[in-house]
C-alpha positions in Angstrom: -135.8 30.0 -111.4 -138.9 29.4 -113.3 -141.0 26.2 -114.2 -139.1 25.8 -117.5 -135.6 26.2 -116.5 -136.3 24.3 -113.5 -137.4 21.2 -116.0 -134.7 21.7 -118.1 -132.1 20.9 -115.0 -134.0 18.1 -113.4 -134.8 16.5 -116.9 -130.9 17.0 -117.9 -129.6 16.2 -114.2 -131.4 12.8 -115.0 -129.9 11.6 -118.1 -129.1 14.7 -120.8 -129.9 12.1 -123.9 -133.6 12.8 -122.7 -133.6 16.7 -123.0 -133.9 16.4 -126.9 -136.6 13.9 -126.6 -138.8 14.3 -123.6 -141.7 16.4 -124.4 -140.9 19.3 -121.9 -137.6 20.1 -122.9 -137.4 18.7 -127.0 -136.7 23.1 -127.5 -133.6 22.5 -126.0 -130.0 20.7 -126.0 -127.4 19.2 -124.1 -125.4 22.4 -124.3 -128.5 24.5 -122.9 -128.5 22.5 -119.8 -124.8 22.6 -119.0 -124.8 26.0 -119.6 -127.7 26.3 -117.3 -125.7 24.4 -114.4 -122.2 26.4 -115.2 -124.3 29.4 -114.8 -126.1 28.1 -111.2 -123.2 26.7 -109.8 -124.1 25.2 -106.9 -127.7 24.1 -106.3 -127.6 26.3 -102.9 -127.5 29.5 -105.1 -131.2 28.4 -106.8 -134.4 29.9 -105.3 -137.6 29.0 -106.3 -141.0 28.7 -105.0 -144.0 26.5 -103.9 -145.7 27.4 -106.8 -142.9 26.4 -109.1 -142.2 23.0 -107.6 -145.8 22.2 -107.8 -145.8 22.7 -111.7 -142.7 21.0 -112.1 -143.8 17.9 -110.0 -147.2 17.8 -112.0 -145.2 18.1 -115.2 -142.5 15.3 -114.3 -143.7 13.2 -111.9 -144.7 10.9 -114.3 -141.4 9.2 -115.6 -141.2 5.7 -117.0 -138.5 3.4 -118.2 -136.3 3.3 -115.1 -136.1 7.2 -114.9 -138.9 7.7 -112.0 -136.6 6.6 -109.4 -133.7 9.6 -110.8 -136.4 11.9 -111.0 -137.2 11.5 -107.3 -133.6 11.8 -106.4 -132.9 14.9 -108.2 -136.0 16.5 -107.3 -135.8 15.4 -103.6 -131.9 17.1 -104.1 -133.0 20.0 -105.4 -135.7 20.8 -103.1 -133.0 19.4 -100.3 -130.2 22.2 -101.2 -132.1 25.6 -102.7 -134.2 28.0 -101.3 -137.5 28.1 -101.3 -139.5 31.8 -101.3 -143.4 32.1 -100.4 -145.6 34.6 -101.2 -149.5 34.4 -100.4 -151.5 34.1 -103.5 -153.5 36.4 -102.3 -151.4 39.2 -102.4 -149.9 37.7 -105.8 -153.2 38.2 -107.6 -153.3 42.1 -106.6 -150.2 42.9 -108.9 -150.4 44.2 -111.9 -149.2 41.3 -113.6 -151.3 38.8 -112.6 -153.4 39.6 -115.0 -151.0 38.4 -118.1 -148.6 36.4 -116.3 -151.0 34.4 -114.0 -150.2 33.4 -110.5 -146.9 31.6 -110.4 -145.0 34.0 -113.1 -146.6 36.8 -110.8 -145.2 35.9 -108.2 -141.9 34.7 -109.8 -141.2 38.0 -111.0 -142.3 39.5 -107.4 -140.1 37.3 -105.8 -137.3 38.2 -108.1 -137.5 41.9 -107.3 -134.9 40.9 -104.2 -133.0 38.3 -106.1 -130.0 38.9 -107.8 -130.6 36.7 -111.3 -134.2 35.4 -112.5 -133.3 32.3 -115.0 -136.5 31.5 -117.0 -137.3 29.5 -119.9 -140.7 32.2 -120.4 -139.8 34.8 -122.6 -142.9 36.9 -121.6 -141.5 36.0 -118.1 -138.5 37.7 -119.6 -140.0 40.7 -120.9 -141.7 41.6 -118.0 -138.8 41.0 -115.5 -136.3 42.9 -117.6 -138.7 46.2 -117.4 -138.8 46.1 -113.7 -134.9 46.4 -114.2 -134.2 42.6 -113.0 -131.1 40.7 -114.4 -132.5 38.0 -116.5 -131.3 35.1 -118.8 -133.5 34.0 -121.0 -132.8 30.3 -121.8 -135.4 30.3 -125.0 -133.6 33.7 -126.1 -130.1 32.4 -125.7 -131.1 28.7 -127.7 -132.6 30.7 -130.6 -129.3 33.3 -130.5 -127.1 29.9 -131.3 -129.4 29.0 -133.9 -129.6 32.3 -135.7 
């Protein structure tokens, strides 16, 4: 699971009124985050990586209005119950797609070689994925499908 999709659970795991309204997730809707959790399943089934918990943390940490202790709770869950892949940056910055993707899609889409589903709210992410043959859903894709 990438960055984007990653925000879009936490943010919608805390309250989904907010997924409209907070700046990281105003793309999407209620319905794109219980899709995204009927799709997941269980939280065991998520893999991510240090790279993609860092961004998230940076992204979110900030929470006001009651909301920062939630945020700690879901993350801390999240973090608690999926997996959590490695792979050295410097080995990430030898592939071919470092170059466009930069380090953490890079190694996303490494990663995601020996996974079974990448979820991603990147359609470049996407793009790139779905040409090394991995099954992808692309969250951004899907939301502007219902809108068409």
């Amino acid at each position: 699971m990438d960055t984007n999709a990653l925000i879009l659970l936490i943010v919608g795991f805390i309250d989904k009124a907010l997924i409209s309204s907070h700046k990281r997730t105003s793309i999407y809707e209620p319905i794109d985050f219980e899709n995204l959790t009927f799709l997941i399943g269980d939280l065991e089934k998520v893999v991510t990586t240090p790279n993609v918990l860092t961004e998230v943390d940076n992204l979110l940490n900030n929470f006001q209005k009651g909301h920062r202790w939630a945020y700690y709770q879901v993350i801390r869950e999240i973090i608690t119950k999926s997996s959590e892949k490695f792979l050295e940056a410097r080995k990430v910055i030898d592939f071919d797609a470092f170059l466009q993707l930069g380090l953490t899609d890079t190694g996303i889409l490494e990663i995601c070689k020996n996974c079974d589903l990448l979820i991603t709210g990147d359609s470049k992410l996407a793009d790139y994925a779905n040409a090394y043959g991995i099954k992808v859903v692309d969250l951004v894709k899907i939301r502007n499908n219902r809108l068409n």
